[in-house]
C-alpha beads as a LAMMPS data file, in Angstrom:
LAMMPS data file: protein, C-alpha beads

329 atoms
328 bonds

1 atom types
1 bond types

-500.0 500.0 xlo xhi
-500.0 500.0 ylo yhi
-500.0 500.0 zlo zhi

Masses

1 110.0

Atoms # bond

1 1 1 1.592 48.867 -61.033
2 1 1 2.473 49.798 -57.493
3 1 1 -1.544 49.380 -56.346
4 1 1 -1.320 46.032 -57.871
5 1 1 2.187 44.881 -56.158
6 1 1 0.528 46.275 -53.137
7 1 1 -2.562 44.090 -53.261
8 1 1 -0.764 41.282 -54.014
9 1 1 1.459 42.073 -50.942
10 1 1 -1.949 42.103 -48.853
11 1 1 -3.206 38.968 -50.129
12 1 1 -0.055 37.046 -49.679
13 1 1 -0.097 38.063 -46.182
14 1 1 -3.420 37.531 -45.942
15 1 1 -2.690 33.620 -46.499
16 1 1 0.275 33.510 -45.186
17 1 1 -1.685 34.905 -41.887
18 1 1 -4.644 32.181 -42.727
19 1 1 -2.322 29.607 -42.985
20 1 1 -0.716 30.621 -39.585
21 1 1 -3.590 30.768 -37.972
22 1 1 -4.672 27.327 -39.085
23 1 1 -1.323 25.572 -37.826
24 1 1 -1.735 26.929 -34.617
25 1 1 -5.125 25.613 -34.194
26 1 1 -4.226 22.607 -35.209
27 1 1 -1.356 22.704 -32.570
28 1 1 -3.262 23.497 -29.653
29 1 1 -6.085 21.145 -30.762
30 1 1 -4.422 18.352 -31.933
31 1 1 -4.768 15.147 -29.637
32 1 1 -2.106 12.710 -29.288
33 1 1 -3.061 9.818 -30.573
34 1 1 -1.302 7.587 -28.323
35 1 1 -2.170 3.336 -28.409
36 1 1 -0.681 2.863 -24.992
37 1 1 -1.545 3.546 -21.572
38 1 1 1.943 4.595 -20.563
39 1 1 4.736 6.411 -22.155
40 1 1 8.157 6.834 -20.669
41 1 1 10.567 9.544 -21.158
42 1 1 14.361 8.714 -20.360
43 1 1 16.657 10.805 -18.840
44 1 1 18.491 12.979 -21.508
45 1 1 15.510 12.954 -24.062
46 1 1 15.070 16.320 -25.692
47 1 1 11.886 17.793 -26.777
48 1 1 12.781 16.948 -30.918
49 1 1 14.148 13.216 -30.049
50 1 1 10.484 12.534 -27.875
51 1 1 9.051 14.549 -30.966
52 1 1 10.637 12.394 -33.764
53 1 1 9.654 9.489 -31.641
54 1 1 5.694 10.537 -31.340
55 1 1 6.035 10.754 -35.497
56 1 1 7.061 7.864 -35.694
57 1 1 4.874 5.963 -33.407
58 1 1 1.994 7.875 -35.680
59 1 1 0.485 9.590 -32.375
60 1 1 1.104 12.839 -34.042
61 1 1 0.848 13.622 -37.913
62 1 1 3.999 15.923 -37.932
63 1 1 6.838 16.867 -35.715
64 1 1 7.896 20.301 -37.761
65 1 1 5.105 22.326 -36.374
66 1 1 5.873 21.745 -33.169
67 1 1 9.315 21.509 -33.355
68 1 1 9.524 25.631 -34.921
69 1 1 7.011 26.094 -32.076
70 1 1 9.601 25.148 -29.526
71 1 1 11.683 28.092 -30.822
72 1 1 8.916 30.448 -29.356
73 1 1 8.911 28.754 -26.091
74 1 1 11.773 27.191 -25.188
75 1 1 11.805 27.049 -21.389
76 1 1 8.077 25.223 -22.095
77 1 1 9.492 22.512 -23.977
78 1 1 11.936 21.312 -21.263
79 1 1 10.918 17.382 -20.490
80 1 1 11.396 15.321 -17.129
81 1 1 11.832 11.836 -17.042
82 1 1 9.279 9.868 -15.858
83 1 1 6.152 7.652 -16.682
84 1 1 3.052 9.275 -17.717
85 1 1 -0.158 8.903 -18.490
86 1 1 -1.042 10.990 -21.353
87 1 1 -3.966 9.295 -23.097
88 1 1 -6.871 11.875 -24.090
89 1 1 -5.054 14.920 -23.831
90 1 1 -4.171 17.010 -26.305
91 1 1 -0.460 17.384 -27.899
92 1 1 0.813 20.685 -26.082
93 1 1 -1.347 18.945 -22.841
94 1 1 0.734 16.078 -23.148
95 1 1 3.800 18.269 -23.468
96 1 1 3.235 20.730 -20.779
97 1 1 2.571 17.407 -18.239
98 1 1 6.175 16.319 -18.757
99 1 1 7.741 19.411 -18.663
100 1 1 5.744 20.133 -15.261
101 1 1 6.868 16.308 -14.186
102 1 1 3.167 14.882 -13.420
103 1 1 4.363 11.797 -13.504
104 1 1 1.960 8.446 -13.349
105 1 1 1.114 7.236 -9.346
106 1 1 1.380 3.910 -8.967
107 1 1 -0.513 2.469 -5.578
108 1 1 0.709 -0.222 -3.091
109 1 1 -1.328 -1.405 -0.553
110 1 1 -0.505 -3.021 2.523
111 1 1 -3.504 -5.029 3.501
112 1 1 -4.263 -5.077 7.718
113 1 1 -2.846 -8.271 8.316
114 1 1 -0.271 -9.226 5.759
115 1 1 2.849 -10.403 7.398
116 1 1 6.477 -9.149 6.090
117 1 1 6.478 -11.825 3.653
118 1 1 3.272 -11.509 1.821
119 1 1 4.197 -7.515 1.365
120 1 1 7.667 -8.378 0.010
121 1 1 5.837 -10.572 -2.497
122 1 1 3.321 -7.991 -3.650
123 1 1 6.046 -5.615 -3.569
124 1 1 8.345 -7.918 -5.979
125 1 1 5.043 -7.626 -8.248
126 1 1 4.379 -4.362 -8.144
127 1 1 5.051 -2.438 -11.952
128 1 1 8.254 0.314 -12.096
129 1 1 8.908 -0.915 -8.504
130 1 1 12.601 -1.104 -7.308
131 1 1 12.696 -4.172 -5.149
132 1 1 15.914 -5.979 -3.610
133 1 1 16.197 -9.776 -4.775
134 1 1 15.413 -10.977 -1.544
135 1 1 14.075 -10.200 1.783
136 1 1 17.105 -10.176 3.783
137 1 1 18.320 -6.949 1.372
138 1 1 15.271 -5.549 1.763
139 1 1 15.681 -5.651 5.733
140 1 1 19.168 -4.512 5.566
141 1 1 17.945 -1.519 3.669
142 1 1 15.371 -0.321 5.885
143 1 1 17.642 -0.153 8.846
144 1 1 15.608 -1.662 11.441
145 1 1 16.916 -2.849 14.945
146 1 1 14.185 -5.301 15.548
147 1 1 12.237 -7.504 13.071
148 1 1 10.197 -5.455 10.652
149 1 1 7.314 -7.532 11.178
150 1 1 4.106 -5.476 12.098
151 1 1 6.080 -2.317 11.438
152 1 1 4.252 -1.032 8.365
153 1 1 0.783 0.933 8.783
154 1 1 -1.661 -0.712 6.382
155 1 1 -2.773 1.633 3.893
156 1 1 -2.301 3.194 0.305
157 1 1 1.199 4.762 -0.523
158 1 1 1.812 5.893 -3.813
159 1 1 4.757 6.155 -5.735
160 1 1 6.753 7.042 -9.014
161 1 1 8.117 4.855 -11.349
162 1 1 11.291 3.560 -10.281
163 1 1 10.772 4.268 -6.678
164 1 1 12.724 1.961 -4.155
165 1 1 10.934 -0.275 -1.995
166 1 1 12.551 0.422 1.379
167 1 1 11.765 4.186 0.546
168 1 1 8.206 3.104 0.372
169 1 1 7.847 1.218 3.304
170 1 1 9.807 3.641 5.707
171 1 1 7.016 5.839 5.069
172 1 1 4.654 3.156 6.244
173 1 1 6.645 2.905 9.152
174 1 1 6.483 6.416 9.940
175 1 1 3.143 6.118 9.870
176 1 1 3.312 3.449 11.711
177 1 1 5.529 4.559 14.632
178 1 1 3.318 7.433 14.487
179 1 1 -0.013 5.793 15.615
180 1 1 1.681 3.447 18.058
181 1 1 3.243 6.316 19.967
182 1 1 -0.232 8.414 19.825
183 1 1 -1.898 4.900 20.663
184 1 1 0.466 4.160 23.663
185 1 1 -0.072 7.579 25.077
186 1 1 -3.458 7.373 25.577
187 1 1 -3.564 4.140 26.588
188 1 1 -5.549 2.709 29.621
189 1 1 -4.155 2.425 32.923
190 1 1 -3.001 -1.152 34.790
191 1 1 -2.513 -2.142 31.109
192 1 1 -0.051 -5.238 31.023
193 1 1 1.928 -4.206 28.647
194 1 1 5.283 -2.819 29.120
195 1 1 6.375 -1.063 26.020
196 1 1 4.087 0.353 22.893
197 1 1 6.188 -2.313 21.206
198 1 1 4.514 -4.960 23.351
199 1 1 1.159 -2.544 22.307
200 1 1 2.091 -3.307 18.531
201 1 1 2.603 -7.219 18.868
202 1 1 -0.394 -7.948 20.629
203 1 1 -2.775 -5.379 18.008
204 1 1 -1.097 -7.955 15.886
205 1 1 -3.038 -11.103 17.486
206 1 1 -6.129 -9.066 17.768
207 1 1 -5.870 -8.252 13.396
208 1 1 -5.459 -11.671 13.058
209 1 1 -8.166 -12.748 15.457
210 1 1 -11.314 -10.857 14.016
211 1 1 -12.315 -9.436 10.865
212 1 1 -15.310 -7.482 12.609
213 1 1 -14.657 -4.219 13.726
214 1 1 -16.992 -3.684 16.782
215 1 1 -15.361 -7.144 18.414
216 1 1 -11.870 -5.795 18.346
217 1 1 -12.102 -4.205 21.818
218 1 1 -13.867 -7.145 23.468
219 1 1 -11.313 -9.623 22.147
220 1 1 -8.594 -7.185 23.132
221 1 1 -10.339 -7.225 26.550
222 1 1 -9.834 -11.112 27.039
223 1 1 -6.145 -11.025 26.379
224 1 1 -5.456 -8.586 28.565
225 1 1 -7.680 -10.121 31.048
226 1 1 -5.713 -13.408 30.217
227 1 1 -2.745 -11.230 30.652
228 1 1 -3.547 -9.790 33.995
229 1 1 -4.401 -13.331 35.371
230 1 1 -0.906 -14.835 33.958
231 1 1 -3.087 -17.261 31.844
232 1 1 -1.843 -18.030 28.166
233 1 1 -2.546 -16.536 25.470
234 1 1 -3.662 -19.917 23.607
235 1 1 -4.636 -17.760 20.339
236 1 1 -4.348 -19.961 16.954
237 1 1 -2.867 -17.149 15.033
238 1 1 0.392 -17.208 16.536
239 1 1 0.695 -20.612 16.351
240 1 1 0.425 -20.168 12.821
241 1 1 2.959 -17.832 12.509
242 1 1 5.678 -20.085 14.384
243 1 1 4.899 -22.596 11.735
244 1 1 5.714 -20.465 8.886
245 1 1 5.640 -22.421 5.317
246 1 1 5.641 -25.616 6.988
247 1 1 1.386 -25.048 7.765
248 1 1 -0.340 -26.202 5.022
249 1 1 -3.916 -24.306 6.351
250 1 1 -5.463 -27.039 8.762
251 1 1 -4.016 -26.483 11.973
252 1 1 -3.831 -29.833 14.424
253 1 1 -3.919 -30.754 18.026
254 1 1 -0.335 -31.609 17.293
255 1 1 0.471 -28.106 16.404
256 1 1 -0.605 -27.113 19.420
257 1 1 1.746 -29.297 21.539
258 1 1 4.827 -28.164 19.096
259 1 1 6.817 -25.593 20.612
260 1 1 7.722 -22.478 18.637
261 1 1 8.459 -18.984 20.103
262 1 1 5.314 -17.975 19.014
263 1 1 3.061 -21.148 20.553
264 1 1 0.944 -19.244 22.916
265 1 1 -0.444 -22.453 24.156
266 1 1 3.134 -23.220 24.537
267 1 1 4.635 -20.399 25.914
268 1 1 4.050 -17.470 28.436
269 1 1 2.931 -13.749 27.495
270 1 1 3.547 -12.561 24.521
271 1 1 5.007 -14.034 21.795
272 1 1 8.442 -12.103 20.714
273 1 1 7.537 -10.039 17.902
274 1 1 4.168 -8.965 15.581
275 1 1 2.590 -11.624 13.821
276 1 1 1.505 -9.307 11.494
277 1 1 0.778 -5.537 10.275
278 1 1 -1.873 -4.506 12.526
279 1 1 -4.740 -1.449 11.375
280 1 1 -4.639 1.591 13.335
281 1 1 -7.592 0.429 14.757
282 1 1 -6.574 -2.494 16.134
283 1 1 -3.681 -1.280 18.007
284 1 1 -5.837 1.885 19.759
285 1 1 -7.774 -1.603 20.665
286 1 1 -5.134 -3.173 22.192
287 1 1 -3.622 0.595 24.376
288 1 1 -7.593 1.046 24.857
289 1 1 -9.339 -2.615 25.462
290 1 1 -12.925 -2.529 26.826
291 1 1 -13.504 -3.830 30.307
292 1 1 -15.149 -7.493 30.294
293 1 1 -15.228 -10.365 32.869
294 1 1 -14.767 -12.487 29.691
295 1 1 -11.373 -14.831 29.306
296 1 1 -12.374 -17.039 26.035
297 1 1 -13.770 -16.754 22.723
298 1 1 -15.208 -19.070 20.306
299 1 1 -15.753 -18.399 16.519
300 1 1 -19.221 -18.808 15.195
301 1 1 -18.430 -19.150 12.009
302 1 1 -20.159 -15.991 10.501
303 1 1 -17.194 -13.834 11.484
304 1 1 -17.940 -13.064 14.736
305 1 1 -17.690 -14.699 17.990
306 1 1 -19.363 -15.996 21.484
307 1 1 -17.386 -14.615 24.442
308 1 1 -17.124 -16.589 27.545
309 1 1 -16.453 -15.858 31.424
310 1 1 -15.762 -18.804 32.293
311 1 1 -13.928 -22.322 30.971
312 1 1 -17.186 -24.431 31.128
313 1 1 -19.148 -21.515 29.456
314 1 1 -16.358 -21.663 26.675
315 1 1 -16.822 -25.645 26.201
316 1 1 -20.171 -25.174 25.936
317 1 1 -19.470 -22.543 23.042
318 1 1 -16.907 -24.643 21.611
319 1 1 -19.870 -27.764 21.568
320 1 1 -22.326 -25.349 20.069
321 1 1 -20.352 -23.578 17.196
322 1 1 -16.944 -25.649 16.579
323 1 1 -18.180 -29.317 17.017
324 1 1 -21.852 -29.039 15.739
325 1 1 -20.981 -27.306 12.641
326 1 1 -17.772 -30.196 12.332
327 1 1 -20.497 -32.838 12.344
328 1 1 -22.786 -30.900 10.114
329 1 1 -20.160 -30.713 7.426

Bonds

1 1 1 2
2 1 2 3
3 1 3 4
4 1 4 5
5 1 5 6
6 1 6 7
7 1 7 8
8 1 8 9
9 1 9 10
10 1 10 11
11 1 11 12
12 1 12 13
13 1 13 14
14 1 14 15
15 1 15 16
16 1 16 17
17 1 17 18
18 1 18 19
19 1 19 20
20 1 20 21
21 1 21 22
22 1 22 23
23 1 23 24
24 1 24 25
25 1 25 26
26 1 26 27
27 1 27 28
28 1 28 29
29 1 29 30
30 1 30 31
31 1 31 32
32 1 32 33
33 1 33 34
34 1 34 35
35 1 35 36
36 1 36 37
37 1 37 38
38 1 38 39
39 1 39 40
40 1 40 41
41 1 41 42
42 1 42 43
43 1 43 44
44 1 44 45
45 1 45 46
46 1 46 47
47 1 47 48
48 1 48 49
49 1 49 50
50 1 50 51
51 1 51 52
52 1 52 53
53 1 53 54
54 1 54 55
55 1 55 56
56 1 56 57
57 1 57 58
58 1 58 59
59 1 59 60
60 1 60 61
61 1 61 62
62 1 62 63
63 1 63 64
64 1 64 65
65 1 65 66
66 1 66 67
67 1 67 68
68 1 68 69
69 1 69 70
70 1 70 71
71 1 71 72
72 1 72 73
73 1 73 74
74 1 74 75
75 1 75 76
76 1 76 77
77 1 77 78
78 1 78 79
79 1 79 80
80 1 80 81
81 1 81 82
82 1 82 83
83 1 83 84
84 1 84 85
85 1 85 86
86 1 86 87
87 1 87 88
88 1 88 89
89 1 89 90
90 1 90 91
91 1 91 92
92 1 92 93
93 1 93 94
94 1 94 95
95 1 95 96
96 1 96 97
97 1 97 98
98 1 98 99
99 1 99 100
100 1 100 101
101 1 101 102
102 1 102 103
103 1 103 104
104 1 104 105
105 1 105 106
106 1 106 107
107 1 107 108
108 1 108 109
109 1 109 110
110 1 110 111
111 1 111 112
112 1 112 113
113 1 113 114
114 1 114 115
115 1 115 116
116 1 116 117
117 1 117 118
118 1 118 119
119 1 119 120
120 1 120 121
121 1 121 122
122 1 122 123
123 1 123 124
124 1 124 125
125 1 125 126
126 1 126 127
127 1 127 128
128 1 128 129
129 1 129 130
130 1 130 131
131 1 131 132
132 1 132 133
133 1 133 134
134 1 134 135
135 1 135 136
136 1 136 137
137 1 137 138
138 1 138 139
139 1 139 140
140 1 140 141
141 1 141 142
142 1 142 143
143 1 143 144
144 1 144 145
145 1 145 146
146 1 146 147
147 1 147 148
148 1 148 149
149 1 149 150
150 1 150 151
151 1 151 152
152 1 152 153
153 1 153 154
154 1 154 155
155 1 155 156
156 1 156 157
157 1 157 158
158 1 158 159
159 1 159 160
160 1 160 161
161 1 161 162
162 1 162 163
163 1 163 164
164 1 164 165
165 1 165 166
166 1 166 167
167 1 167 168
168 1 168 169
169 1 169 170
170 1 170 171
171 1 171 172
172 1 172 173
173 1 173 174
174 1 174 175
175 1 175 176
176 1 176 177
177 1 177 178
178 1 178 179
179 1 179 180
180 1 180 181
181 1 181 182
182 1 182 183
183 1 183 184
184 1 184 185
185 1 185 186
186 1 186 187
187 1 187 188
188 1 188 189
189 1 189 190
190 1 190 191
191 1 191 192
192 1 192 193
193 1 193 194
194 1 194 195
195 1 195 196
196 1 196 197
197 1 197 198
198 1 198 199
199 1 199 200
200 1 200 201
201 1 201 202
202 1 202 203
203 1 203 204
204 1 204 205
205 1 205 206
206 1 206 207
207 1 207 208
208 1 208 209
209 1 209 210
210 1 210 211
211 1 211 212
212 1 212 213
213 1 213 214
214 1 214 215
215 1 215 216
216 1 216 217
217 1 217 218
218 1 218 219
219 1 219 220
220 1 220 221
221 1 221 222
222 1 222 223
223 1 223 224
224 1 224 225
225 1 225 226
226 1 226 227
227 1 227 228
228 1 228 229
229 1 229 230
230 1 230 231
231 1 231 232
232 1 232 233
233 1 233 234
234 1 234 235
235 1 235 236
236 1 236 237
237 1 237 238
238 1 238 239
239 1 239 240
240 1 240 241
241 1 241 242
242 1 242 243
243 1 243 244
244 1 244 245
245 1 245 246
246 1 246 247
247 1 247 248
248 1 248 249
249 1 249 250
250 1 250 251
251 1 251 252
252 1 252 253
253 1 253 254
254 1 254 255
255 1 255 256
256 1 256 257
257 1 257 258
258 1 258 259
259 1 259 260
260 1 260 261
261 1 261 262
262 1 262 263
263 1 263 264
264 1 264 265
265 1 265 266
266 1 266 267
267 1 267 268
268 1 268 269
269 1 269 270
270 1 270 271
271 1 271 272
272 1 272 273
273 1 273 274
274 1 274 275
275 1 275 276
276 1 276 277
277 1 277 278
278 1 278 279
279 1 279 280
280 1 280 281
281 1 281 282
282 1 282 283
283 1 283 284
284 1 284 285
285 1 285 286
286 1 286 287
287 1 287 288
288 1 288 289
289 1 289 290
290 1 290 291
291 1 291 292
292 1 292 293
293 1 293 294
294 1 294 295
295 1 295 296
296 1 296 297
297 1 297 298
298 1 298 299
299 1 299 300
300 1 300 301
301 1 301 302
302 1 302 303
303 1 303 304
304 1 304 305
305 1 305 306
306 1 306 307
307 1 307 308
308 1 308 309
309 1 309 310
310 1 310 311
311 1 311 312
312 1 312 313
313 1 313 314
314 1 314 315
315 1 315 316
316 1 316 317
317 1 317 318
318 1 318 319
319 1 319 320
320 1 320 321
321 1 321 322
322 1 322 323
323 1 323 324
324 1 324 325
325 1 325 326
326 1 326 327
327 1 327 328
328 1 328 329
């Protein structure tokens, strides 16, 4: 009698022992079978609320299991709120990336440049973004003294859901203020320019003026030449700037002759701020121009451009590449 209560001791344990085994494979192997690419946890949630909610969702079969294994591991089952991504991972996976907080990145990029207004734009876009209503907020936040134009490094910053804007782009303008000043100390000597802010407004122009890397220099060179001579500027980009949404994206003689701050055929120097958000690149152009006897450039319409030393060499350009290819089209 007592061999028989014995073995039947054994053998319950035995299944009992199968049976455990078998749940806790299936809880460290089950996936979550999630139908979304992102899943948010508020603040406050509790591991058996987000549980109950994964049941009922059907990404998970049953809550229980998991639920008694919380009891094991309590500190483990401690959530953070966030946004994750938790597609192809496995249930405890899933869990142990919100407990450690790996929340989703999110990427804005400031393209070299964008002006202030087309990043406030793509930042009023941008998903689990927190943006101001309008610009003049998003100024007041940042706490600049001058105009934030030019003042944001173009480049990739990522962020968290819910992140604030002006957070974002004072890191861009570390960046930023970081280059400059590295920029402006190892700038040329007999540069014209005055301040590294003077630096930043004219890498600016030279953004706006070429696509083409290995011209940036050159065309830096003519400015400051230009500069040096007390010639103007006469550079179409700014004039498109003073404009704002009043240029429709054919600029005129008449645009020319209209006077705006920024009119560099208009007005002397520099204009009074960045026309845009320069590349790194641009602005050790603009500390570090190469030396040429040229004073005018001419696009050639395949993104680069025919340099000039002198004004008749420049008409002749101008009849070559501007006027020849107006007639041709």
């Amino acid at each position: 009698m007592i061999k028989r209560i014995l073995l039947t001791v054994v053998f319950s344990l035995l299944i009992i022992g199968g049976f455990l085994v078998y749940q806790l494979d299936t809880i460290h192997n089950e996936p979550i079978n999630i139908d979304t690419d992102l899943y948010e946890v508020e603040a406050g949630v509790g591991f058996n609320r987000l549980c109950n909610d994964w049941q009922k969702r059907g990404y998970i079969r049953s809550c229980l299991k998991y639920q008694i294994y919380s009891k094991f591991l309590p500190r483990q089952f401690q959530l953070k709120a966030g946004v994750y991504e938790l597609r192809g991972l496995r249930v405890l996976e899933a869990i142990a990336k919100i407990h450690r907080g790996e929340q989703k990145q999110f990427a804005f990029t400031i393209i070299a440049g964008e002006t202030f207004d087309d990043v406030f734009r793509k930042l009023a876009k941008s998903p689990y973004l927190t943006v101001p209503e309008d610009k003049q907020q998003l100024q007041t936040a940042l706490k600049m003294d001058t105009s934030p134009e030019g003042w944001f490094l173009p480049e990739t910053y990522h962020y968290e859901a819910y992140s604030n804007a002006a957070s974002l782009l004072m890191r861009a303008n570390l960046k930023m203020q970081k280059v400059l000043a590295q920029a402006w100390q190892q700038r040329v000597s007999q540069l014209p320019l005055e301040s590294p802010y003077q630096a930043l407004i004219l890498a600016s122009i030279i953004e706006k003026e070429t696509g083409y890397a290995p011209e940036r220099n050159t065309i830096a060179s003519v400015f400051v030449n230009r500069l040096n001579k007390k010639m103007r500027l006469q550079t179409d980009p700014t004039v498109i700037y003073g404009l704002g949404e009043t240029f429709d994206g054919d600029i005129k003689r008449s645009h020319l002759k209209q006077y705006t701050p920024y009119n560099t055929y208009r007005i002397k120097g520099l204009p009074p701020t960045p026309i845009a958000m320069p590349s790194a690149d641009a602005i050790y152009a603009a500390t570090q121009p190469a030396e040429t006897p040229f004073y005018y450039f001419v696009s050639k319409g395949d993104g680069q451009h025919q340099f000039s030393k002198s004004l008749r060499e420049h008409n002749q350009a101008v009849q070559k590449y501007i006027l020849k290819r107006n007639n041709d089209s």
